[in-house]
C-alpha positions as CSV (number, residue, x, y, z in Angstrom):
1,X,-9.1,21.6,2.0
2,X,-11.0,21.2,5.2
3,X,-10.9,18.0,4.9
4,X,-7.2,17.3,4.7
5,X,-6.1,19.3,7.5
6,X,-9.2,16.7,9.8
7,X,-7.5,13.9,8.5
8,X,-7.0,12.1,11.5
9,X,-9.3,13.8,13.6
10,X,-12.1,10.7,13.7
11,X,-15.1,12.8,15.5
12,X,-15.3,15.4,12.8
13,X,-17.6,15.1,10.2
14,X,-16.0,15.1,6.5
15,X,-18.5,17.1,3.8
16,X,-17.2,14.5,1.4
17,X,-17.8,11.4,0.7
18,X,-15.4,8.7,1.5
19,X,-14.5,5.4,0.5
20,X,-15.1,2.3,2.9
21,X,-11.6,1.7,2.5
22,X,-10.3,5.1,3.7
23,X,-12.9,5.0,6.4
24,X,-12.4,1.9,7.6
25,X,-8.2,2.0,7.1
26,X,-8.5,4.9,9.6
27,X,-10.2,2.8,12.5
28,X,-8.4,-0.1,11.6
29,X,-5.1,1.8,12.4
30,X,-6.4,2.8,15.5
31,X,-7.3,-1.1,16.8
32,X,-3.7,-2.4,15.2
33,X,-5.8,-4.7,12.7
34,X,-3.9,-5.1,9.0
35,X,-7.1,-5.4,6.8
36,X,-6.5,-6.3,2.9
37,X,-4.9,-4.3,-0.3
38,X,-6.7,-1.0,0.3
39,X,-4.9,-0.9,3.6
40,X,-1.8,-1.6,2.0
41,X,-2.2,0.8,-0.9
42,X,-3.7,3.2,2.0
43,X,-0.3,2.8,4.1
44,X,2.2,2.2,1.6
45,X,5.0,4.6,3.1
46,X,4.2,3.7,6.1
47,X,4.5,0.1,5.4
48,X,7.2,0.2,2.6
49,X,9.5,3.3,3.7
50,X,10.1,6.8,2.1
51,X,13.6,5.4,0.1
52,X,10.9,3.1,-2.0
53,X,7.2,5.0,-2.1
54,X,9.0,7.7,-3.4
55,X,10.2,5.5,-6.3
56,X,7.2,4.1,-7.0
57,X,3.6,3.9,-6.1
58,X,1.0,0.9,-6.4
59,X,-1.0,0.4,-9.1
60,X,-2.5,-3.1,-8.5
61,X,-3.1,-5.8,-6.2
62,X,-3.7,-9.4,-8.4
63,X,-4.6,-12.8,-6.7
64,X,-2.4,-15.5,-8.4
65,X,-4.1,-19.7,-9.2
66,X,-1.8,-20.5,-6.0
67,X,-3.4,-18.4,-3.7
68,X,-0.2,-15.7,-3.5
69,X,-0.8,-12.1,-4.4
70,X,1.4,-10.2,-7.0
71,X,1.7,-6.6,-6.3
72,X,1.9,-4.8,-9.3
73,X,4.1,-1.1,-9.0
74,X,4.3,1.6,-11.5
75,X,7.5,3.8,-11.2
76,X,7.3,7.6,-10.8
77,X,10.1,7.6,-13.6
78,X,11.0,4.6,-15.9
79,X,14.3,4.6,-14.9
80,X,13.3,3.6,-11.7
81,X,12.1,0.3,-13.4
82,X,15.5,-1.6,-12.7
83,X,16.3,-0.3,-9.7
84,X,13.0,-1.4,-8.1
85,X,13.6,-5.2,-9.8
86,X,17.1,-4.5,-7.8
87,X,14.7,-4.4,-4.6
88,X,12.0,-6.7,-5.4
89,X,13.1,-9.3,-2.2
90,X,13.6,-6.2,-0.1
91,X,9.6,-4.9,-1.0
92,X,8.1,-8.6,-0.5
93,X,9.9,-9.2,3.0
94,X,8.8,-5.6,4.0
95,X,5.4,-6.3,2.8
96,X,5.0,-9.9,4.1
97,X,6.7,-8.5,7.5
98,X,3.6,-6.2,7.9
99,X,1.0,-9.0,7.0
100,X,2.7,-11.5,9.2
101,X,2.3,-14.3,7.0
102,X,4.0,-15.2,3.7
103,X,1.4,-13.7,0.9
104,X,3.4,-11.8,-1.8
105,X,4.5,-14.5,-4.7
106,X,5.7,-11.5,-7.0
107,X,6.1,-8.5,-7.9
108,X,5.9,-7.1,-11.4
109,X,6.3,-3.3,-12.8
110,X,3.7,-1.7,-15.1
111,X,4.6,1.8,-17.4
């Protein structure tokens, strides 16, 4: 528990280990630099808003042949399913908006 409530206290030690990812996503948040899918997946409420992460969480991050990404989401509740295809243009223009650059091709639901 001691370790949730330092969070985002960066001079304190952690006694467990960490992922470079959840290292790094912290520092990288400090310096404004958008890093890669585990800053993404790291940030998603942040990034997405509360009306969507609360719908559904990600589950994958795919590179496509054409160079785009498809973000793959798996809904807290499968009736969330069509709902979130309702949104899909919404979620890549939020996501492409925090990347600054046109990256997600598509976005696809998992069970």
């Amino acid at each position: 528990m001691l370790n949730q409530k330092n969070k985002k206290d960066f001079t304190v030690r952690t006694k467990r280990p960490q992922s470079i990812a959840g290292a790094l996503g912290g520092l990288f948040k400090i310096f404004g630099v958008r890093a890669s899918d585990s800053d993404l997946v790291a940030r998603w409420p942040e990034i997405i808003g509360n009306e969507i992460a609360n719908l559904a969480d990600i589950c994958a991050v795919k590179k496509m042949k054409n160079g785009d990404y498809n973000i793959v989401l798996r809904p807290r509740n499968p009736a969330y399913t069509l709902k979130l295809s309702y949104m899909t243009d919404e979620i890549k223009k939020q996501i492409n908006k925090y990347f600054g650059a046109p990256c997600v091709g598509k976005i696809s639901f998992r069970k």
